[in-house]
Jmol script that loads the backbone (N, CA, C; Angstrom):
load data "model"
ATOM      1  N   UNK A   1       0.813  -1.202   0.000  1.00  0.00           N
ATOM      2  CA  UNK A   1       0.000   0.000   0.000  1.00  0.00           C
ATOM      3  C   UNK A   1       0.858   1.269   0.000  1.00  0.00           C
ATOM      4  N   UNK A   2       2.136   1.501   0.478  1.00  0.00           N
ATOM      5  CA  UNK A   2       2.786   2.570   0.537  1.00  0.00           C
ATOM      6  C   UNK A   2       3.414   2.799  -0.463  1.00  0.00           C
ATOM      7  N   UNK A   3       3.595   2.061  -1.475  1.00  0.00           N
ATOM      8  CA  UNK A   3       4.006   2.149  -2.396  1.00  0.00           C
ATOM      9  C   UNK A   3       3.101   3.138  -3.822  1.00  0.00           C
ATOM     10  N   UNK A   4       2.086   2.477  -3.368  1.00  0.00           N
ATOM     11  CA  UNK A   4       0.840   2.835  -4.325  1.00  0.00           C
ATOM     12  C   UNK A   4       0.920   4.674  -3.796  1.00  0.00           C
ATOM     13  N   UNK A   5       0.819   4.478  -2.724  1.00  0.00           N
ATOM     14  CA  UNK A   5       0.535   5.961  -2.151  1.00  0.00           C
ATOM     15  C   UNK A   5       1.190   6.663  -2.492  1.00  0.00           C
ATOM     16  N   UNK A   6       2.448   6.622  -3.052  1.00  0.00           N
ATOM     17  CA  UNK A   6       4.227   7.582  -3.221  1.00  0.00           C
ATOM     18  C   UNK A   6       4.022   7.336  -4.663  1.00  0.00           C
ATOM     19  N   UNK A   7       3.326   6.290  -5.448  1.00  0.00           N
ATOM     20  CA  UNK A   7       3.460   6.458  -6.980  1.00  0.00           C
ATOM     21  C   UNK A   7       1.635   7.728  -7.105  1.00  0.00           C
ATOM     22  N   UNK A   8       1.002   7.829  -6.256  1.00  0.00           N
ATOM     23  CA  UNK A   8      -0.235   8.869  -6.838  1.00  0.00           C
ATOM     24  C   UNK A   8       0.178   9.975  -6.612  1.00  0.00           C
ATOM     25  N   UNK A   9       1.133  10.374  -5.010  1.00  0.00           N
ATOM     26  CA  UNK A   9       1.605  11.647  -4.832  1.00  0.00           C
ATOM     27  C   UNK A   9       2.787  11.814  -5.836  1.00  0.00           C
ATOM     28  N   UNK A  10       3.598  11.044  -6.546  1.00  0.00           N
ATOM     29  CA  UNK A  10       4.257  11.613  -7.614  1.00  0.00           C
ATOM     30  C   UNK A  10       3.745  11.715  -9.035  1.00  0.00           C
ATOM     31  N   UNK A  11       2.677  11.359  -9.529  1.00  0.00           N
ATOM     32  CA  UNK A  11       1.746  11.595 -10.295  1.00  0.00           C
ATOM     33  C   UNK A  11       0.658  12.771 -10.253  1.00  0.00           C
ATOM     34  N   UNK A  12       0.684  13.017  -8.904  1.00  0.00           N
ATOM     35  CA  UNK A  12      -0.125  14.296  -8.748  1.00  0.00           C
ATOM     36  C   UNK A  12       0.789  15.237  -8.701  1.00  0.00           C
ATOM     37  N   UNK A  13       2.084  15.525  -8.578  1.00  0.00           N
ATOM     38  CA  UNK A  13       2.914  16.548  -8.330  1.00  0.00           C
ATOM     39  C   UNK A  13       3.463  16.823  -9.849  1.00  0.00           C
ATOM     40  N   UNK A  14       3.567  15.318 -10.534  1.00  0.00           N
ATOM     41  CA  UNK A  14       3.880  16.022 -12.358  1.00  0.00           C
ATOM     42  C   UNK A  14       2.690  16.190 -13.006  1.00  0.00           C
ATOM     43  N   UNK A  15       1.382  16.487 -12.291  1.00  0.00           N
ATOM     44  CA  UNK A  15       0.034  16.325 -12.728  1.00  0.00           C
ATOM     45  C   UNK A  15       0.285  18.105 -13.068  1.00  0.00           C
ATOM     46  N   UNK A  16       0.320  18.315 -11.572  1.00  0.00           N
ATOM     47  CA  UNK A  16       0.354  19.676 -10.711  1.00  0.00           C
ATOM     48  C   UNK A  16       1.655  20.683 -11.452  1.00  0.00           C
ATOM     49  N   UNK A  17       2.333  20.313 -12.307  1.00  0.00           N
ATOM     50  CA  UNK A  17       3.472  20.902 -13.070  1.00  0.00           C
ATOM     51  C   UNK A  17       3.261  21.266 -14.222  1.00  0.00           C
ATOM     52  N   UNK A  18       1.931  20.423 -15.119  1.00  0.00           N
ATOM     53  CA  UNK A  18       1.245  20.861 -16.040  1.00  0.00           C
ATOM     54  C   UNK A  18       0.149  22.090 -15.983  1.00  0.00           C
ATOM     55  N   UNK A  19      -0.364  22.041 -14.566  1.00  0.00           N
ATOM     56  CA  UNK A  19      -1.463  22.700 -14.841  1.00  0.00           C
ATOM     57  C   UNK A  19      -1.226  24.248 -15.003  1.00  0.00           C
ATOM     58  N   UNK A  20      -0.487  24.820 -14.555  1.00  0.00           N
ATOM     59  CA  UNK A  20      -0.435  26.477 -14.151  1.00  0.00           C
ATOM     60  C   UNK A  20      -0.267  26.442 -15.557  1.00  0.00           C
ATOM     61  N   UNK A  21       0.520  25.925 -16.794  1.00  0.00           N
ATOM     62  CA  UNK A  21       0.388  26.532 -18.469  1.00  0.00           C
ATOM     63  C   UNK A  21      -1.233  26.667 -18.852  1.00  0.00           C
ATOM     64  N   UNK A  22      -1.969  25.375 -18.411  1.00  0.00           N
ATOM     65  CA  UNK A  22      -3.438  25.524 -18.820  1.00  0.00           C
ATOM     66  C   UNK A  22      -3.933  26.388 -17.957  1.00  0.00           C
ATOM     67  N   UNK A  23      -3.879  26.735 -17.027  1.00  0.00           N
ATOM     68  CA  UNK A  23      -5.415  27.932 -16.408  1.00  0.00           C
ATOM     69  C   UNK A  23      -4.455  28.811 -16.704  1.00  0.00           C
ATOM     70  N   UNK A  24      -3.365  29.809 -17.403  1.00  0.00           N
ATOM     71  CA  UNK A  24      -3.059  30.788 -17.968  1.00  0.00           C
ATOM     72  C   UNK A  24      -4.227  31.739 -19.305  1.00  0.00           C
ATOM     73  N   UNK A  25      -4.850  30.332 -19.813  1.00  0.00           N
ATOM     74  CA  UNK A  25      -5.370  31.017 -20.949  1.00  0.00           C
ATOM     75  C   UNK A  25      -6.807  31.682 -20.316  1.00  0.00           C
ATOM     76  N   UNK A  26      -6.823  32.390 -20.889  1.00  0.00           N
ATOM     77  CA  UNK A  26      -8.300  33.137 -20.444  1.00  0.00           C
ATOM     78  C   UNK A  26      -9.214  32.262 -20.829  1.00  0.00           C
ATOM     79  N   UNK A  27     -10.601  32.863 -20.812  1.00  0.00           N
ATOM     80  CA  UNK A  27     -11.704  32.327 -21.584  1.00  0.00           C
ATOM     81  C   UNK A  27     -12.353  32.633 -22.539  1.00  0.00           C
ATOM     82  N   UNK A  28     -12.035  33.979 -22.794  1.00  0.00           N
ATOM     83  CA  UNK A  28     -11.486  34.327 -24.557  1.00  0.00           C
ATOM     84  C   UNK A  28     -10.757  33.497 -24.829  1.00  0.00           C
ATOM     85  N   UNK A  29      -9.662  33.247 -24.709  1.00  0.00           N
ATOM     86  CA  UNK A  29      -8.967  32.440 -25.812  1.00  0.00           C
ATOM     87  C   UNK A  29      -9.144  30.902 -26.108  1.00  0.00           C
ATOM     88  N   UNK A  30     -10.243  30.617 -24.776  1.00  0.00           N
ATOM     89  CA  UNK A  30     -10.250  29.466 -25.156  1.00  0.00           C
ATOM     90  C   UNK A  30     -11.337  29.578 -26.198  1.00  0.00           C
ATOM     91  N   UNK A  31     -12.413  30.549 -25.702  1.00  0.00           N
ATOM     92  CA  UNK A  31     -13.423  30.335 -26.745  1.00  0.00           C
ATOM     93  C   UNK A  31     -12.760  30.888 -28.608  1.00  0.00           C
ATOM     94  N   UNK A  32     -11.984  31.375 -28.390  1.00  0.00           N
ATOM     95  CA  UNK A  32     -11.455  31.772 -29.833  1.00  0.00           C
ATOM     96  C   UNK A  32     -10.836  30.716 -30.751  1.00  0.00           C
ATOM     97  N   UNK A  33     -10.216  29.378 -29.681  1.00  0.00           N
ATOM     98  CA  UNK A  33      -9.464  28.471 -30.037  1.00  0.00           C
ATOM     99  C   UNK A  33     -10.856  27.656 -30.266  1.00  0.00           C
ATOM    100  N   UNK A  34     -11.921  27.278 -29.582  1.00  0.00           N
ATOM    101  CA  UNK A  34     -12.797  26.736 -30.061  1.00  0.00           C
ATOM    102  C   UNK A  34     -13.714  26.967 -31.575  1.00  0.00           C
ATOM    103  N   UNK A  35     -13.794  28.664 -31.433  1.00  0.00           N
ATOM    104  CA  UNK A  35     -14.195  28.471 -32.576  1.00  0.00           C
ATOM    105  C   UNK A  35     -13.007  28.042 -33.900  1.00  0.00           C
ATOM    106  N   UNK A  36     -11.748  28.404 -33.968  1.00  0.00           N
ATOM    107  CA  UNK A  36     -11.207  27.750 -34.698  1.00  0.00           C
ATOM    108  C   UNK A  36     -11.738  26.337 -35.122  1.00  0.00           C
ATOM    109  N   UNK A  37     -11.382  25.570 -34.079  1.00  0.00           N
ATOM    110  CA  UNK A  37     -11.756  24.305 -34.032  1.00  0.00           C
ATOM    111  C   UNK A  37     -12.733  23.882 -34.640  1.00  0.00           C
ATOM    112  N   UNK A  38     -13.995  24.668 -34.518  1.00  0.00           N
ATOM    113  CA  UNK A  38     -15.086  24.699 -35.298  1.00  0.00           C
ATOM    114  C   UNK A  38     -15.149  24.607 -36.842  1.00  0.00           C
ATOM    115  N   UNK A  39     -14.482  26.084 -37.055  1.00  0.00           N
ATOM    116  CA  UNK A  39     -14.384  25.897 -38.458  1.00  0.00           C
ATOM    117  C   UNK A  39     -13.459  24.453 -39.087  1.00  0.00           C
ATOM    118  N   UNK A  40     -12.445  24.235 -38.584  1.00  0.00           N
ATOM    119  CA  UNK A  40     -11.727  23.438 -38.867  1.00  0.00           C
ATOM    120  C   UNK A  40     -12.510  21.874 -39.045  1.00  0.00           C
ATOM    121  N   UNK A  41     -13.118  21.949 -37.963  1.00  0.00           N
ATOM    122  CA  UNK A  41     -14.440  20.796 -38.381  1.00  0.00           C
ATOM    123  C   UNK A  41     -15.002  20.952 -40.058  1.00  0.00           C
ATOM    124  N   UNK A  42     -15.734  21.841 -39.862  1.00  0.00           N
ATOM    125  CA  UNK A  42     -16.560  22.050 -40.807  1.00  0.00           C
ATOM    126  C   UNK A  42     -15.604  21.873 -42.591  1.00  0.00           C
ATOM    127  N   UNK A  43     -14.545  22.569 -42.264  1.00  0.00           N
ATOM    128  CA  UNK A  43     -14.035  22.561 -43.831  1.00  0.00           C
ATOM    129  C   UNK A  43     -13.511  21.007 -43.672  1.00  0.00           C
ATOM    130  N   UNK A  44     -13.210  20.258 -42.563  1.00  0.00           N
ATOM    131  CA  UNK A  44     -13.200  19.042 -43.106  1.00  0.00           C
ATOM    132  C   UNK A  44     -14.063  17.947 -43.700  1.00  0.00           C
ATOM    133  N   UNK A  45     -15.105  18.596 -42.902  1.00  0.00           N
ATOM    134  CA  UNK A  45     -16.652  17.590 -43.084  1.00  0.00           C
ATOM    135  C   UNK A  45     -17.065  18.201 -44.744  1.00  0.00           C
ATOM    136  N   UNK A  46     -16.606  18.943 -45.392  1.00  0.00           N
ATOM    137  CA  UNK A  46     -16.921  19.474 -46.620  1.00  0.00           C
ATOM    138  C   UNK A  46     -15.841  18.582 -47.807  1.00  0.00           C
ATOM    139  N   UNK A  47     -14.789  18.645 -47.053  1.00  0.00           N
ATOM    140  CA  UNK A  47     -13.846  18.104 -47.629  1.00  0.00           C
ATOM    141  C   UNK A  47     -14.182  16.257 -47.875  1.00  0.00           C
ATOM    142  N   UNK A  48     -14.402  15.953 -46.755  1.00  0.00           N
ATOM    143  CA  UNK A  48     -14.904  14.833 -47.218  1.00  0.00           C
ATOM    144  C   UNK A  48     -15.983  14.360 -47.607  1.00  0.00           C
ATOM    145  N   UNK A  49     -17.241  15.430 -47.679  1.00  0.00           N
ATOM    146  CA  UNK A  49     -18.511  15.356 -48.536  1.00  0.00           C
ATOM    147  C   UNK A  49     -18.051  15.390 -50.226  1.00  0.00           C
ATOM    148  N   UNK A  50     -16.898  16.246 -50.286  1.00  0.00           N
ATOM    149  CA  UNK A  50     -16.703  16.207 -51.909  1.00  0.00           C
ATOM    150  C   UNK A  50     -15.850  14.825 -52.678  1.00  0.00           C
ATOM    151  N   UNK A  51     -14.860  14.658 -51.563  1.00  0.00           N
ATOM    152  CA  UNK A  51     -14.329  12.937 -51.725  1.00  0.00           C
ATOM    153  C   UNK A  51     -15.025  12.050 -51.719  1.00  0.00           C
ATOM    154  N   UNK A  52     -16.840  12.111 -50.947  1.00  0.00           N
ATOM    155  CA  UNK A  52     -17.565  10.833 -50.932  1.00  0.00           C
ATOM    156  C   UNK A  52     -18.049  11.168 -52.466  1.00  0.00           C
ATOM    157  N   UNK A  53     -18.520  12.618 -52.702  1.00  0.00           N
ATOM    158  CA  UNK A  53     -19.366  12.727 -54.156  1.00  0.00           C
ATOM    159  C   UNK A  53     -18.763  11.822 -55.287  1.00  0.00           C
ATOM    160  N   UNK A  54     -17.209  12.514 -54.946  1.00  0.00           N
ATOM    161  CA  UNK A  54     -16.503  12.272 -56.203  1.00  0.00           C
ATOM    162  C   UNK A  54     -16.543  10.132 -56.801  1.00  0.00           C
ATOM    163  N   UNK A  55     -16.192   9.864 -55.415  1.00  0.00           N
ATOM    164  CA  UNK A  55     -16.260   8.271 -55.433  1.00  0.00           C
ATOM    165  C   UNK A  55     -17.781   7.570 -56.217  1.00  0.00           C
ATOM    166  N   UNK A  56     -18.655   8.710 -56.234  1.00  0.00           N
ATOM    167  CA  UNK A  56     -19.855   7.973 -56.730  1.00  0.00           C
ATOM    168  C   UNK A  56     -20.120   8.133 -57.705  1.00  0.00           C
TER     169      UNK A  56
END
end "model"
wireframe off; spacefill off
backbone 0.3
color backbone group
């Protein structure tokens, strides 16, 4: 059992080393990065509506 315990507290401490880069971004930017994301969806889902056309 003590073992287990010293491998979660060192997993939570390189957990805990990541996080301060992520809550830096605002919530503008996340929502700005989302909508990217969005579009980026979309011109793919187009992209492959014209690759299914073409196949038929």
């Amino acid at each position: 059992m003590e073992r287990s315990g010293c491998r979660k507290r060192e997993r939570s401490q390189a957990e805990s080393a990541f996080r301060p880069a992520f809550y830096e971004k605002t919530l503008q930017e996340l929502q700005q990065e989302n909508d990217s994301l969005k579009q980026l969806v979309v011109q793919l889902s187009q992209l492959v509506m014209k690759q299914v056309a073409g196949q038929r």
